[in-house]
Residue frames as qw, qx, qy, qz and C-alpha x, y, z in Angstrom:
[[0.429, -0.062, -0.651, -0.623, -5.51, -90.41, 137.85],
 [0.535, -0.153, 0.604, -0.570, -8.70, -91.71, 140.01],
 [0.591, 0.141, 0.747, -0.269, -10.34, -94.75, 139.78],
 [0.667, 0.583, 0.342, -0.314, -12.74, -94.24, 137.56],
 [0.550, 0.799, -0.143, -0.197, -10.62, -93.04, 134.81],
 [0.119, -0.371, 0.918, 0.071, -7.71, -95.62, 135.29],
 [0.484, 0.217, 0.847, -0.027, -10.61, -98.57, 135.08],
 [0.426, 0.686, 0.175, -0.563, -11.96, -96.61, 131.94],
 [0.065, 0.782, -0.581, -0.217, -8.72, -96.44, 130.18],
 [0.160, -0.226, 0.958, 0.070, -8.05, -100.48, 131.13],
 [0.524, 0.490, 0.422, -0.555, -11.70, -100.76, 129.79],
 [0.431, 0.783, -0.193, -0.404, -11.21, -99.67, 126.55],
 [0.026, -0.400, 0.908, 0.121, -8.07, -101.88, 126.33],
 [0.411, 0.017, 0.903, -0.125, -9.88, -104.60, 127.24],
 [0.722, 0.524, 0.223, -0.394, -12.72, -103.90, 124.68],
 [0.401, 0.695, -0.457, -0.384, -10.13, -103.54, 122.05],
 [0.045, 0.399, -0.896, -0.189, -8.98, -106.90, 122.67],
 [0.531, 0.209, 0.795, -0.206, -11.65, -108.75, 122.85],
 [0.570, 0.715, -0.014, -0.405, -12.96, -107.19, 119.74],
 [0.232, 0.609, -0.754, -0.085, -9.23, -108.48, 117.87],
 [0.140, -0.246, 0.959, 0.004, -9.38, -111.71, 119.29],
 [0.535, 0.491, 0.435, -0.533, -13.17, -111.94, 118.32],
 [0.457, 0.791, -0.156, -0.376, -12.47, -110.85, 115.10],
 [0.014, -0.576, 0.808, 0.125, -9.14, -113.29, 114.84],
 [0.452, -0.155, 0.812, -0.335, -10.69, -115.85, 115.46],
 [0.610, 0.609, 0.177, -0.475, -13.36, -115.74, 112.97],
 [0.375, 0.726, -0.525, -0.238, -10.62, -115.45, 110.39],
 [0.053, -0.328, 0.941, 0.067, -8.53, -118.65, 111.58],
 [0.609, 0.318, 0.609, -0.397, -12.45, -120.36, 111.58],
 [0.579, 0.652, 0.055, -0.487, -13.54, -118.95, 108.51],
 [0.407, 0.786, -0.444, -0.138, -10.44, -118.96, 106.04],
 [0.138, 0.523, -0.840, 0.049, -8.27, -122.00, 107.53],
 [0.183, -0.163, 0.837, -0.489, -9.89, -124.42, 109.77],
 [0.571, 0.421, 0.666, -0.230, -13.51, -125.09, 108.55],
 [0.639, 0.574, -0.185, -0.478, -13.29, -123.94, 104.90],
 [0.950, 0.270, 0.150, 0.049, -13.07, -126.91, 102.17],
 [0.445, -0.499, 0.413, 0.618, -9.23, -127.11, 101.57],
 [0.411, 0.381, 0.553, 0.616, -9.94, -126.79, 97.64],
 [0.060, 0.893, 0.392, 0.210, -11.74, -123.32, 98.60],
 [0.527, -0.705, -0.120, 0.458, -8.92, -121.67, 100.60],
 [0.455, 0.647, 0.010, 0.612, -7.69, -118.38, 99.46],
 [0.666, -0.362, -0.342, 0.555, -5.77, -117.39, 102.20],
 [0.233, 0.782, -0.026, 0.578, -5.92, -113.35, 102.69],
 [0.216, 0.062, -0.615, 0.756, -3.46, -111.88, 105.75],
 [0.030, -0.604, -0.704, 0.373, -5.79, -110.86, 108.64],
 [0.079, -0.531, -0.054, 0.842, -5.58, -107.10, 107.93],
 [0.192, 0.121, -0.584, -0.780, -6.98, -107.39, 104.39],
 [0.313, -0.405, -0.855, -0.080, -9.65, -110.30, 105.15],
 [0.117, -0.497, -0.474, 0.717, -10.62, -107.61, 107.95],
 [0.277, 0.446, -0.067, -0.849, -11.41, -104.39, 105.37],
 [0.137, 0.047, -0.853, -0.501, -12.55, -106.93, 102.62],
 [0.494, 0.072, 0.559, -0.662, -16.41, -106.97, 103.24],
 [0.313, -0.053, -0.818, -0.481, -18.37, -110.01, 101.60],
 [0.550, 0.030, 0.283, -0.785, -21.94, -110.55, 102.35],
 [0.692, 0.059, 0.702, -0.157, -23.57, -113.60, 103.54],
 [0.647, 0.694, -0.034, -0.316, -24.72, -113.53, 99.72],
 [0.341, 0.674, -0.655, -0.036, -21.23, -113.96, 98.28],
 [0.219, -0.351, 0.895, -0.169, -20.72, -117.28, 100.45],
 [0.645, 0.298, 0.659, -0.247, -23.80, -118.78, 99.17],
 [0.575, 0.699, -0.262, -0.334, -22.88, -117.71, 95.49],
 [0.398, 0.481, -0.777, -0.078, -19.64, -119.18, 95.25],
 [0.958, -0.018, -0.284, -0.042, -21.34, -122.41, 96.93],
 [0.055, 0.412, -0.789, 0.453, -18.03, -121.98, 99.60],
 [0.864, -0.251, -0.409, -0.148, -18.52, -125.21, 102.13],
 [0.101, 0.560, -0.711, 0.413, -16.82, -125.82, 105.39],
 [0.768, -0.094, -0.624, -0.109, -16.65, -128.63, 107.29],
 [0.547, -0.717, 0.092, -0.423, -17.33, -129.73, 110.59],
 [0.601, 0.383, -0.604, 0.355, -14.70, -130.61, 113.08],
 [0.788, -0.563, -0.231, -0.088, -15.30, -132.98, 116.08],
 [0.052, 0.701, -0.494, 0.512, -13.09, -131.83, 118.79],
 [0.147, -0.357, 0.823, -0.417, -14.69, -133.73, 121.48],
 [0.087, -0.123, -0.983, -0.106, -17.68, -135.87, 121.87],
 [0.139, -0.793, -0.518, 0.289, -19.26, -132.97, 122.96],
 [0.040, -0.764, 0.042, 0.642, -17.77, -130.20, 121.03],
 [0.629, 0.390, 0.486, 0.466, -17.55, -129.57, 117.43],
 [0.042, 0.402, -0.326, -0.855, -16.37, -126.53, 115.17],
 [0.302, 0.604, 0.664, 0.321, -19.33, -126.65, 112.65],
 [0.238, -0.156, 0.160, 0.945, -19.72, -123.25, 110.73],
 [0.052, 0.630, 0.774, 0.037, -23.17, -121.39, 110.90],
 [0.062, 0.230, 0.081, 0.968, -24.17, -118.02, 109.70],
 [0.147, -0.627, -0.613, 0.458, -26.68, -116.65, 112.65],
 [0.099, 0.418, 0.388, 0.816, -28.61, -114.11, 110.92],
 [0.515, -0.822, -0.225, -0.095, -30.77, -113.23, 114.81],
 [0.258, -0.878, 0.241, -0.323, -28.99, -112.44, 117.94],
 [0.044, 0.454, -0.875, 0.160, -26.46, -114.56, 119.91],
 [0.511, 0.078, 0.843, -0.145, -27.45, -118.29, 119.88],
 [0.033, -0.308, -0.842, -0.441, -29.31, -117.85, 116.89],
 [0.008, 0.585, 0.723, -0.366, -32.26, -116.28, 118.89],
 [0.461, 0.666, 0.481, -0.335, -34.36, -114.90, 116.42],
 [0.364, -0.259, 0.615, 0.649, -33.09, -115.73, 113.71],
 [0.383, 0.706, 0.265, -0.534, -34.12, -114.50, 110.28],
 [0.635, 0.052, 0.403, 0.657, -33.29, -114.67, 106.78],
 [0.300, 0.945, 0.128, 0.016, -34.34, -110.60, 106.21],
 [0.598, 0.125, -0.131, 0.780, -30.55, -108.92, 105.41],
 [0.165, -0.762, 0.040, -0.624, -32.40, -105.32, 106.98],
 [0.692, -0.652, -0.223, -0.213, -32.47, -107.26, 110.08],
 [0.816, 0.080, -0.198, 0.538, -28.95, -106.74, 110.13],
 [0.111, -0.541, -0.174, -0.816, -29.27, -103.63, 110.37],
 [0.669, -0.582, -0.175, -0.427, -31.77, -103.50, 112.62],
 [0.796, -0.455, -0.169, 0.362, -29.70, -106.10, 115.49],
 [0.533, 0.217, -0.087, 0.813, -26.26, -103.79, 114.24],
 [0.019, 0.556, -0.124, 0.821, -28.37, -100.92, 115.97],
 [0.716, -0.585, -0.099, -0.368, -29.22, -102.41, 119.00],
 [0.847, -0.329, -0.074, 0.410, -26.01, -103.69, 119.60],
 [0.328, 0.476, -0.036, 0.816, -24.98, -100.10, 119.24],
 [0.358, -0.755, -0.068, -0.546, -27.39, -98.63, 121.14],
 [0.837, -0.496, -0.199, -0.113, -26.56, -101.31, 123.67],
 [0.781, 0.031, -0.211, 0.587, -22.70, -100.56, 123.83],
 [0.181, 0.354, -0.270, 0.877, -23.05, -97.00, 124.52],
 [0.678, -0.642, -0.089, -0.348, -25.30, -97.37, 127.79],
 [0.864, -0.353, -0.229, 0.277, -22.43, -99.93, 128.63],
 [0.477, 0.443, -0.143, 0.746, -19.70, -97.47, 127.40],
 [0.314, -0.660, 0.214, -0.648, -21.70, -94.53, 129.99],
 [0.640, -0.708, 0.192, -0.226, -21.50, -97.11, 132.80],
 [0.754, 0.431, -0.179, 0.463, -17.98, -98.10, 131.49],
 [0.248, 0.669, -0.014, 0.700, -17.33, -94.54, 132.32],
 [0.437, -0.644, 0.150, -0.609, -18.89, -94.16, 135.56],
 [0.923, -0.268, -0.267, 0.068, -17.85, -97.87, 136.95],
 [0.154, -0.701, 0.667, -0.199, -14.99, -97.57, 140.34],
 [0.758, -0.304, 0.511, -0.269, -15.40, -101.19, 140.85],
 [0.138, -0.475, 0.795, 0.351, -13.45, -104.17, 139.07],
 [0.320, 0.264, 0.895, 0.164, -15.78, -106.57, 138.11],
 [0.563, 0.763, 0.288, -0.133, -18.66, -104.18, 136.83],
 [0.020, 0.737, -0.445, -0.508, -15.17, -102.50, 134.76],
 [0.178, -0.261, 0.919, 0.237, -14.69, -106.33, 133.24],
 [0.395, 0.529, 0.646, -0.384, -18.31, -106.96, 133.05],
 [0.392, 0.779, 0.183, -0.455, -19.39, -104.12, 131.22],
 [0.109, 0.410, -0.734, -0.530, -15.89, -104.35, 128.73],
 [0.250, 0.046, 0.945, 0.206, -16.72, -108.05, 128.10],
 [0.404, 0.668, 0.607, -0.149, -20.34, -107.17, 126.85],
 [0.224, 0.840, -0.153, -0.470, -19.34, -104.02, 124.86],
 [0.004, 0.640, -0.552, -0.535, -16.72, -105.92, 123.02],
 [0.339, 0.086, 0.922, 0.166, -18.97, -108.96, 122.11],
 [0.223, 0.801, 0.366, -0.417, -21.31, -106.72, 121.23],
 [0.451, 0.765, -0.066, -0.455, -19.34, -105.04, 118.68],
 [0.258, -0.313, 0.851, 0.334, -17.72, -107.85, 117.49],
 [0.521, 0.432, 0.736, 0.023, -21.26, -109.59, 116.42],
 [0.334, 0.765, 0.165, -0.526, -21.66, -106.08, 115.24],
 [0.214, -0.515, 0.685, 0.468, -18.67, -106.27, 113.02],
 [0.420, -0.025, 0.896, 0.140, -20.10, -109.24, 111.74],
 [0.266, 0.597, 0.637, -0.409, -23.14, -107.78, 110.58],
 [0.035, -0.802, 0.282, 0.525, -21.42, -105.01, 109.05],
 [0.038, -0.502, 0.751, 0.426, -19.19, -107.10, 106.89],
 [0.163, 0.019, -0.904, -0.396, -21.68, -110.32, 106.03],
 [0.636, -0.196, -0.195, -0.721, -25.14, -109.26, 106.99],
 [0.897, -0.291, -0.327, -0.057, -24.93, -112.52, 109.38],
 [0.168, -0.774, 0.579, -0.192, -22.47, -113.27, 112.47],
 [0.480, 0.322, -0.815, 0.036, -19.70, -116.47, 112.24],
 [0.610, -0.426, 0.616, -0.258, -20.45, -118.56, 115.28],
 [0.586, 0.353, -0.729, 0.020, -18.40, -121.91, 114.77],
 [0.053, 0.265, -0.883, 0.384, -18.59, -123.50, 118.45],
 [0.710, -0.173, -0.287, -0.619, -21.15, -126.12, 119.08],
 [0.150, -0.169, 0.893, -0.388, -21.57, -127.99, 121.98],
 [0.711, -0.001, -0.446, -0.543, -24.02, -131.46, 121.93],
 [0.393, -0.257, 0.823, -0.319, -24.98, -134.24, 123.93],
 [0.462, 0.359, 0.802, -0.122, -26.60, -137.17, 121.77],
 [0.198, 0.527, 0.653, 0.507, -28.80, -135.67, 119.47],
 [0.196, -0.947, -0.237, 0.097, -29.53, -132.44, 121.18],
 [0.439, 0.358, 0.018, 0.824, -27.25, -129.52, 119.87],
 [0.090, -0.768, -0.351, 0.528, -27.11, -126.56, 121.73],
 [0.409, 0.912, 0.018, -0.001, -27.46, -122.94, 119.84],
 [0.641, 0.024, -0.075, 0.764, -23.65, -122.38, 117.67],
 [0.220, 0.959, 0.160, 0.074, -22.00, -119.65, 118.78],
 [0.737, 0.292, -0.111, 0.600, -18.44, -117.72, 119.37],
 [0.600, -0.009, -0.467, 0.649, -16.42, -115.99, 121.23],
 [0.108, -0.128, 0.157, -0.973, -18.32, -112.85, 121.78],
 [0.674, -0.295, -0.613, -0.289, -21.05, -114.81, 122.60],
 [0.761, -0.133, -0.450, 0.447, -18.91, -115.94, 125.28],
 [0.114, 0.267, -0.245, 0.925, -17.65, -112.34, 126.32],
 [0.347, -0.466, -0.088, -0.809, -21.51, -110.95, 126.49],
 [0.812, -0.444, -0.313, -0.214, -22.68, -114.03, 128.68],
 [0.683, 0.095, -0.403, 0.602, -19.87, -113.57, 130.91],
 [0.052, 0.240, -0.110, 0.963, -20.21, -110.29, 130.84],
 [0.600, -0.389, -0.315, -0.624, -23.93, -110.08, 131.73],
 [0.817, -0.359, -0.444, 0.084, -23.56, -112.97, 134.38],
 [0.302, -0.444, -0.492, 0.685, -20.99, -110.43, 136.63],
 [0.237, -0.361, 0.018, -0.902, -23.45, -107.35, 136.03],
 [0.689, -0.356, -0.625, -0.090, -25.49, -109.83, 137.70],
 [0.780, -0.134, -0.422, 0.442, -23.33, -110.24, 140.17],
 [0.303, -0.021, -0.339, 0.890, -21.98, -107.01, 140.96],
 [0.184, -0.414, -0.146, -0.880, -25.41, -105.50, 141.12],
 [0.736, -0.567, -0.329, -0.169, -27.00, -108.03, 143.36],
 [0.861, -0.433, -0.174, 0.203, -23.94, -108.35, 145.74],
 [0.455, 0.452, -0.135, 0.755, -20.88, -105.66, 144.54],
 [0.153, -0.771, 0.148, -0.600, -22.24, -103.25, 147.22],
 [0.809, -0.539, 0.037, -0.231, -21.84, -105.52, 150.19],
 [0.929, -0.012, -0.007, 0.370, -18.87, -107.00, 149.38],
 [0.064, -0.959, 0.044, 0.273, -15.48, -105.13, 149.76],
 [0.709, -0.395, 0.467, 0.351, -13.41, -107.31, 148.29],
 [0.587, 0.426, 0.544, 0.423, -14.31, -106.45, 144.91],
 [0.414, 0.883, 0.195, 0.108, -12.89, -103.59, 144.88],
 [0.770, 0.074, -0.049, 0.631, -9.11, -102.89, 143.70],
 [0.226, -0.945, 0.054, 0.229, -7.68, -99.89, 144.84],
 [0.700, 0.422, 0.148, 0.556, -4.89, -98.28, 142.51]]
């Protein structure tokens, strides 16, 4: 097997898991951890997963969740982001779900074709980590016309934008394409031989 298609293969893995732990997460957020303990109707993951409810349905039944100070600088506070990660351009149209759910398609298969073509380790990790935050938010979209982000970080009175773990992946991810594009060719160290 060459390169490429060994780092393809562990690719793929890696999307899948980020997607799962994306997606897991959400759940222990949503359903345990920030919902009002009088609102909790615990469903296993695997059902809460196929069980789509739209943003709509949380603002019918008036569901609440509550915010939970971790540090002095970190809080779980639950926020339906109806724009792109951070919140950036947010919206309250429900097409624009839509609308971000194809662009964060469009934008996983470009990563998926240099997924495909990557020999090098870090664009292989890179590119996963952005594909699977990517279709985690997508997920989100999918299932509640908004995406869960629950982590908020503050100093004082200045909140930065909430968001969540695929958040986390894509800006990761993005920060080594950076990387391996300004400096991956010069360097040899970043690259794993198998």
């Amino acid at each position: 097997m060459t390169n490429s298609k060994f780092f393809f293969l562990y690719g793929l893995i890696f999307i899948l898991g980020i997607i799962f732990i994306d997606q897991y997460m959400k759940w222990v957020m949503i359903e345990t951890v920030l919902r009002m303990e009088e609102q909790r109707d615990l469903l296993p993951f695997t059902e809460w997963f196929m069980t789509p409810k739209h943003l709509e349905y949380f603002y019918d039944e008036r569901e609440s969740f509550l915010t939970r100070e971790l540090l002095p600088i970190l809080n779980l506070n639950m926020v339906w982001n109806q724009g792109v990660s951070f919140g950036f351009l947010d919206t309250n149209e429900p097409i624009m779900a839509y609308v971000f759910t194809g662009i964060s398609v469009a934008i996983s298969v470009g990563f998926l074709v240099w997924l495909a073509m990557a020999e090098r380790f870090l664009t292989v990790v890179s590119t996963s980590m952005i594909i699977g935050g990517a279709i985690g938010n997508a997920i989100d979209r999918i299932r509640f016309r908004a995406v869960a982000d629950f982590i908020e970080f503050h100093i004082g009175d200045f909140h930065f934008p909430v968001f969540n773990f695929a958040d986390i992946c894509i800006t990761i991810g993005a920060i080594g394409i950076a990387w391996a594009v300004l400096f991956e060719q010069k360097k040899s160290y970043l690259t794993v031989d198998v």
